[in-house]
N, C-alpha and C positions, 0 to 999 in steps of 0.2 A: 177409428177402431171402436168399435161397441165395448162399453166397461161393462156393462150386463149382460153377456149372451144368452139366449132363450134358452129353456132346458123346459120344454114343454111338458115332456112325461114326469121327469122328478117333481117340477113345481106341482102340477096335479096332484099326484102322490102328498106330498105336503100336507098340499092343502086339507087331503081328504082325513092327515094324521090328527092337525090340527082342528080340522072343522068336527071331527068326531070325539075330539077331547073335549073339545068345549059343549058341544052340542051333550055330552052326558053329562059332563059337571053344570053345567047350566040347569038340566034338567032337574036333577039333583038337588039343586038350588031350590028352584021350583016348591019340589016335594019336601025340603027341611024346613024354607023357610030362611034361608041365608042369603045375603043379596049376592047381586051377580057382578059387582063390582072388578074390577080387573087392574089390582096392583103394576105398576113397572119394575121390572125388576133386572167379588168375583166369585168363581167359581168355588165350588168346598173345596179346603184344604184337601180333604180325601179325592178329589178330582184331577188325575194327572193332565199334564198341559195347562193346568192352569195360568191366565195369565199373569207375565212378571209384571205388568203396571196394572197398579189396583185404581186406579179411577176411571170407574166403571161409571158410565151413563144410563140414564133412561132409556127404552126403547125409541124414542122417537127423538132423545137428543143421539144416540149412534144412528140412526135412519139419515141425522143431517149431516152427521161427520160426513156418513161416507158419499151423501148428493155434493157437500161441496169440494170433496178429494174427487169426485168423478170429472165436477166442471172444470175443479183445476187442470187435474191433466188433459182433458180435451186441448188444452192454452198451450200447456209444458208436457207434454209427452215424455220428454228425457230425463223429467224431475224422477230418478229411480229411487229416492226416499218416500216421496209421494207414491209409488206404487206399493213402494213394501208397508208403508201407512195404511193404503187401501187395503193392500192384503189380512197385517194384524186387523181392522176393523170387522174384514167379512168373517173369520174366525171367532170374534165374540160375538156379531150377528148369530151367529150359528149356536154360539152357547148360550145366548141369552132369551133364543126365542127357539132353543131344539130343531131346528131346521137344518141338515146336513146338506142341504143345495147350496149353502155357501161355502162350502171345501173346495168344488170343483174351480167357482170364481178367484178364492183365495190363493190355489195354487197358478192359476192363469196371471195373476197381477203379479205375482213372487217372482215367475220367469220371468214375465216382463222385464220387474225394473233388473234381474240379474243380465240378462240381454240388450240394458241402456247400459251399465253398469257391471262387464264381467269380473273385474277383479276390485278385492276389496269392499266386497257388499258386505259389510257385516251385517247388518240389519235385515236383507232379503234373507241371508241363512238361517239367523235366527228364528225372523219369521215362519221359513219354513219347516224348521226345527218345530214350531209351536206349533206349523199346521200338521205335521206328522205323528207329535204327540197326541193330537185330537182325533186322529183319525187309530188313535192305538196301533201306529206302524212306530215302537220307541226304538229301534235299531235304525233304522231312518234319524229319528229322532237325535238319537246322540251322536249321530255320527254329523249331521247338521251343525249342531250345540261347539262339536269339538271345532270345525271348520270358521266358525264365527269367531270364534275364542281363540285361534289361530291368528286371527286379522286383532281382533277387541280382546286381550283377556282381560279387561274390565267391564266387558256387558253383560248384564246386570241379569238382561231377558235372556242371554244364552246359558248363561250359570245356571238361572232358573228350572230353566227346560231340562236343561244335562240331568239336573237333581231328579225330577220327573221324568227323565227316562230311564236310569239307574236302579231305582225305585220300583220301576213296571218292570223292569228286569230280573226284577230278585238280588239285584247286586247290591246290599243293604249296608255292605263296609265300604262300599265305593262310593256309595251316596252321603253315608256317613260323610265319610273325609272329604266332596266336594260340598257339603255344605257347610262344615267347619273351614274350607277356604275360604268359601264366600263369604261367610259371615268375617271373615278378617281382614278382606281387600274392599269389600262392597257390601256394607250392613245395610238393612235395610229389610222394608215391612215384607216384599217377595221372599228374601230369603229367609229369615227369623222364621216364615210360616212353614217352609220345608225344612227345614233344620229343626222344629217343633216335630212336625211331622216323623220325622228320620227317629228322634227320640223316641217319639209315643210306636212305630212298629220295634223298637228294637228294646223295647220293654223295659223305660222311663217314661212315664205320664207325667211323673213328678219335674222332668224336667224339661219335657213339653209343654208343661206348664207355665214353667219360670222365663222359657225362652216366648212365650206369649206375651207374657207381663209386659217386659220387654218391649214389644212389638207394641203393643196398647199404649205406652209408654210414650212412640214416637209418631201416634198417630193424630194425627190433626184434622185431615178433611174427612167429612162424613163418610165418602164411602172407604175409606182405611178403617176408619172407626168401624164401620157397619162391618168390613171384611175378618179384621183382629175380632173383634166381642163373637162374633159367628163361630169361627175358629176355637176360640175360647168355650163357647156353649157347645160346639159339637166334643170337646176332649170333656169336658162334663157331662155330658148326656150317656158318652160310653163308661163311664166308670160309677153311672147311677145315680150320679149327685144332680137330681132335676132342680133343687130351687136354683142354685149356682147358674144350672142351664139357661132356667127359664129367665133368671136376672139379664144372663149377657146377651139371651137374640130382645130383650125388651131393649136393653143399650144399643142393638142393634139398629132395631125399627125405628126408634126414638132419632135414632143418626138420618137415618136410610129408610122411610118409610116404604111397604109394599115392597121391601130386600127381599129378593128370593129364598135362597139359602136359610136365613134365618127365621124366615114364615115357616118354610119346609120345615126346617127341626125342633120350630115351637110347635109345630102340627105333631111331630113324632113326640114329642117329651107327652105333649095333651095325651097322646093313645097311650105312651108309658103308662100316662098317672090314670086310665081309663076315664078320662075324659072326653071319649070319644065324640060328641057333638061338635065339639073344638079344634079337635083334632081334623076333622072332613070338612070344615069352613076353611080350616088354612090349607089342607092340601087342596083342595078344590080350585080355591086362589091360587095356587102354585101351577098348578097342570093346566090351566087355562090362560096359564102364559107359558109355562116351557113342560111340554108333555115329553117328557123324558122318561125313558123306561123305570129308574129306579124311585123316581116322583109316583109313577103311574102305578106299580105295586103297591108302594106305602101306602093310596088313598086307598085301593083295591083293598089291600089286607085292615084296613079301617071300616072299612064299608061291611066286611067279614066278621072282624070283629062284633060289629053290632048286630048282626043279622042280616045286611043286606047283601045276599049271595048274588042275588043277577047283577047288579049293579057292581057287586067285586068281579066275576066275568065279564061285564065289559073293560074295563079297564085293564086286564089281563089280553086282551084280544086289540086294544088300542095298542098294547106293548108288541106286538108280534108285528102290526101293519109297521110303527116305526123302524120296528131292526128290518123290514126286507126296505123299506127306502135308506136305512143308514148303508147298508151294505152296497145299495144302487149307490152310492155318492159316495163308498173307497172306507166304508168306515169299520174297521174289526169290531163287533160287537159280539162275538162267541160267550165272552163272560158274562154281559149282559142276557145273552138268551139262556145261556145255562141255570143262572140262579132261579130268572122267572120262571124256565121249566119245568125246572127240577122239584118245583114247588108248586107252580098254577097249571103246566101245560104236559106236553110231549115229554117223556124223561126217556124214552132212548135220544130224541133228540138233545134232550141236555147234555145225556153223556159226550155226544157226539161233539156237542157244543163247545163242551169242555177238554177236551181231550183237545180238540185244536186249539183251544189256546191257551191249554200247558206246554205245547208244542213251540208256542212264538215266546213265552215269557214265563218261569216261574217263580211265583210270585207266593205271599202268603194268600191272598184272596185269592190265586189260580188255584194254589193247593187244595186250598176250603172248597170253593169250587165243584172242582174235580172230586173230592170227596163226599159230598151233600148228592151228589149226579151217582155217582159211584153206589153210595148206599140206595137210592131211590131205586134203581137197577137192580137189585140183591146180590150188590157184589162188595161185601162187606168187609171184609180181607182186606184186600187190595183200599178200599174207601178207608179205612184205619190208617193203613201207611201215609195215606194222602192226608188225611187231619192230622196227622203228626208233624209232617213237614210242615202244614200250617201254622204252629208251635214254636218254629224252633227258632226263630229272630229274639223271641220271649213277648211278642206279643198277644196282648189278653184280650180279646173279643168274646163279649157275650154268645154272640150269631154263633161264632166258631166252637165253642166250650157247649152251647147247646149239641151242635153238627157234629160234635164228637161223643159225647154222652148218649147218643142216639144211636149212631152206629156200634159202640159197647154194649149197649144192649141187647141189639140186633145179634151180639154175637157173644152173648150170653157171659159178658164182665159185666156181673152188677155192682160190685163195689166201683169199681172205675167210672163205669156207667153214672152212679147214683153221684159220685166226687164230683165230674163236671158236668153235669147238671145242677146239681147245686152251687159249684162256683159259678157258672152261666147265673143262673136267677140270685146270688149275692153279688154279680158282679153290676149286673143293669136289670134289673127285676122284669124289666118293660122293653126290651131289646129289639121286640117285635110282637104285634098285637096278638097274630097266630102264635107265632112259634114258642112264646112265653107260655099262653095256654096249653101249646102242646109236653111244654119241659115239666109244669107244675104236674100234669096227667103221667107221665111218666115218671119223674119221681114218684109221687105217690104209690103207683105201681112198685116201683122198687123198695116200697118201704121208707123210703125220706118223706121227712114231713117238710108241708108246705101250705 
């Protein structure tokens, strides 16, 4: 049996995501002056499906994982841990290098070994739990999670996932209480970072933080260290406090050199603190190993920030070729097209974007979403309702306190308007290179000083 079946049209597609991400940030390179160097580089805490084992390899040491899980089972066919192995492998292939052509593979191995192995596979469920969570199908997802934990209720990675789909669900007391299980049958750095997580949406940073500590606490191998300090710097970076930030992704790097995650958000803190030169050398570095829409905005709107408009469209327009191949390979990315939309492209299509997937899950970032899409449309009313929902867990997002202060204004609440705008820019001053510029412009307008 072939462990890699051809997928000739998607690989293409791929390639041409990748070969145009690089090929502009290379360029770029070129014209700043920055070398073209290409770091190796788990997933952000704010990234559901995240994996539950954090020792996260290089790209070319998971390249080998998975040639010699492929030789082996050529030998053991029957070994259905060995398949569900290869499966979680092709799944972080997928997240490490933005490449969604290995969803299709990962779910082909999962059957597999559930087909050597029908009853009692905890591990292929979970698996597949993680593959569902990445493809943002999270009712799949948990309904996986629960079947695993049927067989296992002490694995670790289906606890994980559950957390992360309950989560995308909008189910935030549910997720609550299964990560308060799991932190008392199964501690540990997976869960401590969803359980942080669950806190900092349900508006405790304070003790999203403590449950970090924690976690930093019982970390030992570099890449846990590089995952906790990352996790750490990103609950920093939203509440403004950049030294703190830029301290944990340098703990980071120092662990985990060329960490993605934590280049990414020492690129973002650099465009907070308008250091934008800094800021386009590490996302540059980032997108020319994993060109992923929300990577591929950030340098865009960096690039914006300083003036370089053409070079912020193409990075806007590498984000669109990704979602029509995420979509080719099973992957819901509506929230992703929405926000880039709603902001860089098409905004009927953001609406549309959005609307479907407040449909599969609501969520605070579907709310916001939906309401950012909503206002871009002039339908301002209704985009109000939807920022409030975004609200109501008590979580504080700068992005969102901007997305709302905007639409107030639009509908002529200027005291309201001017409050979260101004709690927006006291919360993260630098939340976004545009849209900070755009909040300071309007306050002013309304008469706040800034």
């Amino acid at each position: 049996m072939a462990l890699r079946p051809p997928l000739p049209r998607t690989v293409r597609t791929a390639a041409v995501v990748c070969t145009l991400a690089v090929g502009l940030t290379a360029a770029s390179s070129v014209l700043s002056g920055t070398p073209a160097d290409q770091p190796a580089g788990p997933v952000s805490l704010r990234a559901a499906g995240a994996p539950a084992s954090l020792q996260q390899v290089s790209a070319d040491g998971l390249a080998g994982r998975i040639s010699a899980l492929q030789k082996h089972l050529r030998a053991q066919p029957k070994d259905a841990s060995g398949w569900s192995g290869l499966g979680a492998a092709y799944i972080e292939q997928a997240r490490t290098t933005g490449d969604p052509t290995r969803y299709p593979q990962a779910e082909k191995t999962f059957a597999r070994s559930l087909a050597v192995q029908p009853r009692d596979n905890d591990e292929a469920l979970a698996g597949r739990a993680s593959l569902a969570a990445a493809r943002h199908d999270f009712t799949s997802a948990l309904r996986d999670a629960d079947k695993s934990l049927k067989i296992n209720s002490y694995s670790q990675s289906a606890m994980a996932v559950r957390i992360d789909a309950l989560v995308e669900l909008g189910r935030y007391k549910d997720a609550s209480a299964a990560a308060e299980h799991a932190d008392s049958v199964r501690p540990g750095i997976p869960i401590f970072t969803r359980l942080a997580y669950v806190k900092e949406l349900r508006g405790d940073p304070e003790g999203a933080r403590e449950v970090l500590e924690r976690a930093r606490e019982s970390a030992t191998s570099p890449s846990d260290i590089a995952y906790v300090s990352t996790s750490l710097g990103q609950l920093a970076f939203g509440q403004g406090r950049y030294d703190a930030a830029r301290s944990a992704f340098h703990t980071a790097l120092r662990a985990a050199p060329g960490y993605l995650p934590a280049l990414e958000y020492r690129g973002r803190t650099a465009a907070a603190e308008d250091r934008l030169g800094a800021a386009v050398r590490d996302l540059e570095k980032v997108v020319r190993s994993s060109p992923l829409p929300a990577q591929l905005a950030a340098l865009g709107e960096a690039y914006e920030a300083r003036g370089d408009a053409e070079k912020a469209k193409q990075q806007y327009a590498v984000v669109d070729t990704w979602i029509t191949l995420a979509r080719a390979n099973g992957v819901a990315t509506d929230l992703d097209s929405a926000l880039v939309a709603a902001d860089h492209g098409d905004v009927k299509e953001a609406l549309k974007a959005a609307r479907a997937e407040w449909d599969r899950r609501q969520t605070v970032h579907t709310a916001d979403a939906l309401a950012w899409a909503l206002h871009r449309n002039g339908k301002d009313r209704e985009a109000l309702t939807a920022a409030k929902r975004a609200a109501e867990p008590g979580y504080r997002n700068a992005a969102f306190l901007y997305h709302r202060g905007m639409i107030e204004k639009s509908l002529g609440e200027k005291d309201a308007a001017r409050d979260h705008l101004a709690e927006a820019l006291d919360l993260n001053p630098g939340f976004s290179p545009t849209g900070a510029r755009d909040a300071k412009a309007a306050l002013k307008q309304l008469g706040g000083a800034r």
